[in-house]
Structure formats: C-alpha cells, structure tokens
C-alpha positions as CSV (number, residue, x, y, z in Angstrom):
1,X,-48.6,-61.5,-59.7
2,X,-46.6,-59.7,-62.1
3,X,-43.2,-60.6,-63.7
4,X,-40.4,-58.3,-64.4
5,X,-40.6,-58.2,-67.7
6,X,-43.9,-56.0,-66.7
7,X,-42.8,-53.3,-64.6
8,X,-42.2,-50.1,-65.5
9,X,-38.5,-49.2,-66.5
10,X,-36.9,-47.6,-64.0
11,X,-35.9,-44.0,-64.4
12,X,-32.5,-42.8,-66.0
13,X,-30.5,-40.7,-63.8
14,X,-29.1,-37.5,-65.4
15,X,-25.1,-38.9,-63.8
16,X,-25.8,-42.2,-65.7
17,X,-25.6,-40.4,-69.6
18,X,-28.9,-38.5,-70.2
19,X,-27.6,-35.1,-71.4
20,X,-30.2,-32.2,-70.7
21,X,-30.4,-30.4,-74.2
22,X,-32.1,-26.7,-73.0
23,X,-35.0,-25.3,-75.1
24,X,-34.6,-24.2,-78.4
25,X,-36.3,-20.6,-78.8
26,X,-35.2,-19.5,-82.7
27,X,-38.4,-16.7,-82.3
28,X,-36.5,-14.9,-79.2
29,X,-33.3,-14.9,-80.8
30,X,-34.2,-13.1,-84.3
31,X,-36.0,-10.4,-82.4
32,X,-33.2,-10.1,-79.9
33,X,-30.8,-9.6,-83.1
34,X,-33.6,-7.3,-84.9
35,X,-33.3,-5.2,-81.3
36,X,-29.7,-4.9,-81.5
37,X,-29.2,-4.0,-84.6
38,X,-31.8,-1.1,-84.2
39,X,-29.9,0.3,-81.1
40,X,-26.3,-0.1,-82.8
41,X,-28.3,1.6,-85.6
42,X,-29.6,4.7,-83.4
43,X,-26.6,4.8,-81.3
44,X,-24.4,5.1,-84.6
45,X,-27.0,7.8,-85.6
46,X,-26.2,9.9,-82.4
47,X,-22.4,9.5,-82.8
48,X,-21.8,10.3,-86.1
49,X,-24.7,13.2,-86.8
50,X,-22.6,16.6,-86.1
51,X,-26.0,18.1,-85.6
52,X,-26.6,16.9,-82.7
53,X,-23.7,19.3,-81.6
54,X,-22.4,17.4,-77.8
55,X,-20.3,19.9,-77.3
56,X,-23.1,22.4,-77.5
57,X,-24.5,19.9,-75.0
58,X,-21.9,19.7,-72.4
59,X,-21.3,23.9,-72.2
60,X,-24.9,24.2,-71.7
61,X,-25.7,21.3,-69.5
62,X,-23.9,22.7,-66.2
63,X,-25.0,26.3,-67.2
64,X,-26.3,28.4,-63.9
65,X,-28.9,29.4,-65.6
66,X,-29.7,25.5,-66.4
67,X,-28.6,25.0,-63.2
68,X,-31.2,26.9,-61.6
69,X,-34.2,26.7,-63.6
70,X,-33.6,22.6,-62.6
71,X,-34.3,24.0,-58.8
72,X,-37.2,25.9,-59.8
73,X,-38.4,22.8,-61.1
74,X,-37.9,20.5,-58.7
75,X,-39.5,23.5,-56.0
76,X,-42.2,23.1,-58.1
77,X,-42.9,19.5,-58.1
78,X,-42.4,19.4,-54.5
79,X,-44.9,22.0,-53.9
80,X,-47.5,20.4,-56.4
81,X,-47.1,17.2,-55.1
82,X,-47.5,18.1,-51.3
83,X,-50.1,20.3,-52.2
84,X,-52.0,17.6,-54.4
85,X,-51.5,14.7,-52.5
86,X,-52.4,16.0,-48.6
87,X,-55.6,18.0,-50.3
88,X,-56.1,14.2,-52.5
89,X,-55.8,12.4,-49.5
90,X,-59.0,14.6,-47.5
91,X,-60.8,14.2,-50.6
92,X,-60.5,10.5,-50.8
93,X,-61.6,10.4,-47.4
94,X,-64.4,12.3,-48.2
95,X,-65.1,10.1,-50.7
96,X,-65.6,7.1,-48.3
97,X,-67.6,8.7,-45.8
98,X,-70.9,8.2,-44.8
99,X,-71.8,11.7,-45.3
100,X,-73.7,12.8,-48.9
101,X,-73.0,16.1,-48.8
102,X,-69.2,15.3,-48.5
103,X,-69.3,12.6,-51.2
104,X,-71.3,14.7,-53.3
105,X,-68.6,17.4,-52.8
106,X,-65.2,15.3,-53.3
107,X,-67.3,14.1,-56.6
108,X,-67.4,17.2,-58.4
109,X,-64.3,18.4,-57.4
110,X,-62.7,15.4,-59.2
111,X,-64.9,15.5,-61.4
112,X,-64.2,19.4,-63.0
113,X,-60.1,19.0,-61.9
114,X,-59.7,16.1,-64.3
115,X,-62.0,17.8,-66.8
116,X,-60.3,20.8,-67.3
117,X,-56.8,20.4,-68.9
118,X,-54.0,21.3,-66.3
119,X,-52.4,24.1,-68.7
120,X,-56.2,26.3,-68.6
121,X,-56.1,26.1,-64.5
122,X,-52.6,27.4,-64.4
123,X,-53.8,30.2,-66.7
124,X,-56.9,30.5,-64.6
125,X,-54.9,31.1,-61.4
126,X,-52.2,33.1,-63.1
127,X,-55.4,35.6,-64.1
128,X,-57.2,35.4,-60.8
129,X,-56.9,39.0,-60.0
130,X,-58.5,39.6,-63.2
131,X,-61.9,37.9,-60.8
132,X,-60.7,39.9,-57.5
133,X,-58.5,42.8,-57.2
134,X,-58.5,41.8,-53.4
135,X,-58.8,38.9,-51.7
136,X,-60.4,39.6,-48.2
137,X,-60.4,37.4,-44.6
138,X,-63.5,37.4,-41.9
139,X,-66.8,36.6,-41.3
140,X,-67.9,34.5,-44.3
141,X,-70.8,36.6,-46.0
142,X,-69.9,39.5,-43.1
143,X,-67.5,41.7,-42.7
144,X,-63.9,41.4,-43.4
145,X,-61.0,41.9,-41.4
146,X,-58.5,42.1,-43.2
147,X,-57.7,42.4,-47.5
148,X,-54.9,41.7,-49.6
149,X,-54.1,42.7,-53.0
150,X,-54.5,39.6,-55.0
151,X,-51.0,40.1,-56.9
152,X,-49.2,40.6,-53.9
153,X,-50.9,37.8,-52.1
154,X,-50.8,35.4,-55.5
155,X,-47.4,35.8,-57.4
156,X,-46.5,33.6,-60.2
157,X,-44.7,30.6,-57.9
158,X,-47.6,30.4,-56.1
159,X,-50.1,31.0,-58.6
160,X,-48.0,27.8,-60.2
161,X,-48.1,25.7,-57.5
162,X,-51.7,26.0,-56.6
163,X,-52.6,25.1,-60.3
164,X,-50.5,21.9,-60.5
165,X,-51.0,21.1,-56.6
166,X,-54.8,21.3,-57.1
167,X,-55.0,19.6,-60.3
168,X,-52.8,16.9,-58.7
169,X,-55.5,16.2,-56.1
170,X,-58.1,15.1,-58.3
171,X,-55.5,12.0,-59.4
172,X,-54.4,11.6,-55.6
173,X,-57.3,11.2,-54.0
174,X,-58.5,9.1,-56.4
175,X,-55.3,6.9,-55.9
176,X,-55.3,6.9,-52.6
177,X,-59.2,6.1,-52.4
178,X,-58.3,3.0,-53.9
179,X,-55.0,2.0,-52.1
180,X,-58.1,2.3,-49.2
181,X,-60.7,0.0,-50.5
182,X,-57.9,-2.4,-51.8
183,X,-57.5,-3.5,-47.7
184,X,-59.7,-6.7,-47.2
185,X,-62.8,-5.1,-44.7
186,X,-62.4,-8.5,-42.8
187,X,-59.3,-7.3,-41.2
188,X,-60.5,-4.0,-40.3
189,X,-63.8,-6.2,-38.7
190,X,-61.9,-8.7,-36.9
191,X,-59.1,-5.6,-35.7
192,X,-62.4,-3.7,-34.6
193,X,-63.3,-6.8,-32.4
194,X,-60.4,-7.4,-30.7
195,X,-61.0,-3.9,-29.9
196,X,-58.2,-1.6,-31.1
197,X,-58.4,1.9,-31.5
198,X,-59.6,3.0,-35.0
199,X,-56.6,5.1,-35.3
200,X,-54.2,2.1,-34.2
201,X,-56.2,0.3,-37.0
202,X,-55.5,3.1,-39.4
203,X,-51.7,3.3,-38.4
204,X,-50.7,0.0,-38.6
205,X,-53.7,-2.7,-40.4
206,X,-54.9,-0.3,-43.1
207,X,-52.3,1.9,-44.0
208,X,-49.4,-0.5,-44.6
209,X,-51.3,-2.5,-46.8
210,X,-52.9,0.2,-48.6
211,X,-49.7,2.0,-49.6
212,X,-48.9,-1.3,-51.4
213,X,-51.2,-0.3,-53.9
214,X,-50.9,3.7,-53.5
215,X,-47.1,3.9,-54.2
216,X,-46.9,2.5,-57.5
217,X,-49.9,4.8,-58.8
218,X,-48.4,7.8,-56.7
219,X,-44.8,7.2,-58.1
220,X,-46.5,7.6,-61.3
221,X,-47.9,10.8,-60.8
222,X,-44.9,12.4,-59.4
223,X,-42.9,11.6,-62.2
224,X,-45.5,12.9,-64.5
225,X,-45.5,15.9,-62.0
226,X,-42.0,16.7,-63.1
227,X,-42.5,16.8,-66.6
228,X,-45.7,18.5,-65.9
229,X,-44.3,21.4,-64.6
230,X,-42.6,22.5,-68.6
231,X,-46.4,24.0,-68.6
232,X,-45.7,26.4,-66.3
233,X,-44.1,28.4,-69.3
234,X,-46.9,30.0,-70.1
235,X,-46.6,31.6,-66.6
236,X,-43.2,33.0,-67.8
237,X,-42.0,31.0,-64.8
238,X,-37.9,30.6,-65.8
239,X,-38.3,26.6,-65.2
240,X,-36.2,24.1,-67.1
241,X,-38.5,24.4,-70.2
242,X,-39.5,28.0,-70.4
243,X,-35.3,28.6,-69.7
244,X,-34.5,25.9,-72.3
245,X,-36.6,27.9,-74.7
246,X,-34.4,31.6,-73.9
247,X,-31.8,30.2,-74.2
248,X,-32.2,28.7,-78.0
249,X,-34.0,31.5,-78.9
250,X,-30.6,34.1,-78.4
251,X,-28.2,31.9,-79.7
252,X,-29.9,29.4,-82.1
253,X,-29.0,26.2,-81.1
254,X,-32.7,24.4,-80.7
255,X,-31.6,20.9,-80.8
256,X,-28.4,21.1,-78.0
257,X,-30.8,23.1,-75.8
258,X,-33.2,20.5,-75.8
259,X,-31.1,17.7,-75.4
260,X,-30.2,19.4,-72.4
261,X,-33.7,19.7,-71.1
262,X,-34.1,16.1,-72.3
263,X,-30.7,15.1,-70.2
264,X,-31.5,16.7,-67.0
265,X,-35.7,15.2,-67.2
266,X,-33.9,11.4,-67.1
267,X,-32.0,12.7,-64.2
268,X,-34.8,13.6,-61.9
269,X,-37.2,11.0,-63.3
270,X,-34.1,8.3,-63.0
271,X,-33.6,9.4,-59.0
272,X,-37.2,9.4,-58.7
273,X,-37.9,6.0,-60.1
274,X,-35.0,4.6,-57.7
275,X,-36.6,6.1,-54.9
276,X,-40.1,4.4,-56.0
277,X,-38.0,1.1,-55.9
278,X,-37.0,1.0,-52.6
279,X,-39.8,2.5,-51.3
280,X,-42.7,-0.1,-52.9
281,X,-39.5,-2.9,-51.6
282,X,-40.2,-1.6,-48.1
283,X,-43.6,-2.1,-48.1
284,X,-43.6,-5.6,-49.8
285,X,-41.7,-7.0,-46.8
286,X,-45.8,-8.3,-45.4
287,X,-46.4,-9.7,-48.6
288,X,-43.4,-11.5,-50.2
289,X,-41.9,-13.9,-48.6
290,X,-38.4,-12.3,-50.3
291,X,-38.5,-9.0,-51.1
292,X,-36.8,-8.3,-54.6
293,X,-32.9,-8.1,-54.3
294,X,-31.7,-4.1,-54.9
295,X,-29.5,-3.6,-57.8
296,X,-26.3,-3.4,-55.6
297,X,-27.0,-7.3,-54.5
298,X,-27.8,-8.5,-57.9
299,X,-24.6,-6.7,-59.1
300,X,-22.9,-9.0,-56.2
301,X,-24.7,-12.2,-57.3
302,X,-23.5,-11.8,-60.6
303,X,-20.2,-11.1,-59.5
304,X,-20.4,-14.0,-58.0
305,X,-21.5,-15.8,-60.5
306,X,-19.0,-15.1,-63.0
307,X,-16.3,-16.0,-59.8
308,X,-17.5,-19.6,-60.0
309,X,-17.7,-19.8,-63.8
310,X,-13.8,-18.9,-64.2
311,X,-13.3,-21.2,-61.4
C-alpha cells in the first residue's frame, strides 16, 4: 500500500500557468540574415548597374522577331519530346521483354544515344545527305519504289527534331522502364488471378502507379528539352538562342539580348514546372491520403490566417 506522499505528481495543465517557450534556433536565423542580405545585395546590383540596360530589355523582349523564334522553340520541344518519349516508351518495352534480340537491341541504342553528345547528332542529321543523296522506299534489300531527295525529304526543322527527339529516347525509355519496374509484381500476379485482361491491367494497375515515378523524371527532361533546343544554332535554325545571337550581333547590345533569352527560358520553364505540379498532384490522389494543397488554396489559408490574427 502506498501513501500519497509516493505517487507521482500529477501533471500541470498548460491553462493552470505553464507558459510554452518555442525552440530557440540562433543557427537558422544568422543564415536566414546572411540570405537576405545577399539577395538585397544582388537585387541592389541589378537596380542600380546601368549596364544591365532594362530598357534595352523591355523593346526587345516583345520583339516579333523574339516573338517568333519563342514559337520555333516551343515547336521544337514539342516535337522532340513526342518524338523521344513515344519512340523511349517502345524502347523501354523492349527492354523488359523476354526476347534477346530486342533487349540486346534497345541496349545499344541507349547505349550509343547517351554516348554521343546531343550537339554531334544534330550535326549528324543536319549532314545526312552528305551519306545519301536519296533516300529510297520498297523492298528492303530489293528494289525501290519510290526515292526522295534527302534535302527535300530532311529540311532543317526536321533534321532538328529528329536529332533532339531521338536523343530524347534514350533518357525516356530509360525513365519510363523504371516508372515500370517501380509497380510491386504482386499486384500485377494477384490482378492476373482474378483474371483481368493484361491490357485492363496495363490501363488501370500498372500504369497509374508507374507514372508516379515517370512524371517527375519526365518533367525533368522536358524542361531540359527546352533549354536543349539553344543547340539547334548550329543548324542556323532562327530559335530563341540562334535569334538572340542576330540580334546582338547588328546592334551590340550582348547583355539586354541575353537577358531577354534568359527572361523568356523562366517563362516556359515556369509554365512548365506548374504543369508538372498538378499533374504529379493528380496522380498522388492513390497514395496520399491528402494530396498537397495548390498554390491558390494555400494563398486562401493564409488569407485566412492572417483574418483570424487581426481578429
């Protein structure tokens, strides 16, 4: 039997005094105020150097010829990334088949693609009718049907595209080839057994949960598709970089120019990266129990936040 004096003290209640005194973190608050003072620092630097020349900026930046070397560049990455990532995605499949020859094949092509830097292909392809004067359709090692002159067959946009769409594929179908594999083979076992069609388990077991792990990679890849593309230059290809470059080199003004290149890059990287967003938030909705809040509903939270603060 124990007396009073021997139990335990009974806990104090936070209403009954106890004041909750947060963390102390000195560490996180000097290199918050080192951080600050370097932005102030480099946003000073931007305002007050006349070289940068913004007005420069702001004539050029909405230029048609600007305007449409951004369209030729965004042509570009859509064609390079179609191109690279339906071609990546038969590779990968290759890849996982049962087949050697197949697997041996999808092999080597990934292997020379990511061997061979991306700005040799597109000079490669941009040459091709240096190889063939004519490109030729029919019985393979027969007769032909019908030929083509390689230049009119092959012009520079296309000659472009092909280069960065089948460089692209090397990196896709490695990506998706993963995002495959990443799917538990329990579930595609136990879908087999309850006996639903191998494209029903494609469409709606594997493929969801794959592209959990594909988008992130393949949002990667496009936006490094977009910058990618300033390579096509030495095509002579009037994209944002090559026109960029004109344009400085008649009237003189290198650094405007390219802070107008740089400008209109954030853009389509920026839209790009919100897209990514929403699109890896649609397909977190089987794994989370919440999916992350979009920037409009934190913006409300915080709204409402500050609402009950003043209150």
């Amino acid at each position: 039997m124990t007396s009073d004096l021997d139990a335990p003290p009974a806990p104090t209640r936070p209403e009954e005094g106890l004041r909750i005194v947060p963390a102390r973190r000195p560490l996180t608050w000097l290199a918050a105020a080192i951080v600050a003072v370097l932005v102030a620092m480099a946003g000073h630097a931007l305002v007050t150097n006349q070289a940068w020349e913004w007005s420069v900026v702001a004539d050029y930046v909405f230029a048609d010829a600007v305007l449409s070397s951004v369209v030729l560049t965004v042509e570009l990455t859509a064609f390079g990334v179609v191109a690279g990532f339906v071609l990546g995605t038969v590779l990968a499949l290759m890849r996982i088949s049962r087949n050697p020859l197949l697997r041996s094949v999808s092999w080597t092509y990934t292997w020379i693609f990511r061997s061979v830097p991306l700005i040799l292909q597109l000079l490669f392809w941009y040459n091709l009718a240096i190889l063939y004067n004519e490109l030729s359709f029919g019985v393979p090692f027969g007769p032909s049907f019908v030929s083509f002159d390689t230049m009119s067959l092959i012009p520079p946009f296309l000659a472009a595209g092909l280069g960065l769409g089948l460089h692209q594929a090397a990196y896709s179908g490695e990506i998706v080839r993963a995002g495959f594999l990443a799917v538990d083979q329990g579930q595609r076992e136990a879908a087999a057994a309850l006996g639903i069609p191998a494209s029903r388990q494609f469409r709606r077991i594997v493929l969801p949960q794959a592209m959990r792990s594909i988008v992130p990679n393949a949002a990667n890849e496009i936006i490094g598709m977009v910058k990618n593309t300033s390579q096509v230059y030495v095509m002579a290809l009037p994209e944002l970089f090559y026109q960029v470059q004109v344009i400085y080199s008649r009237s003189g003004r290198v650094i405007p120019l390219l802070l107008v290149a740089t400008a209109w890059y954030l853009v389509l990287t920026t839209l790009l990266s919100v897209a990514q967003f929403y699109v890896e938030r649609h397909y977190a909705k089987g794994a989370l129990r919440t999916v992350p809040p979009t920037p409009l509903q934190k913006a409300r939270a915080g709204l409402a936040k500050l609402k009950a603060a003043a209150r």
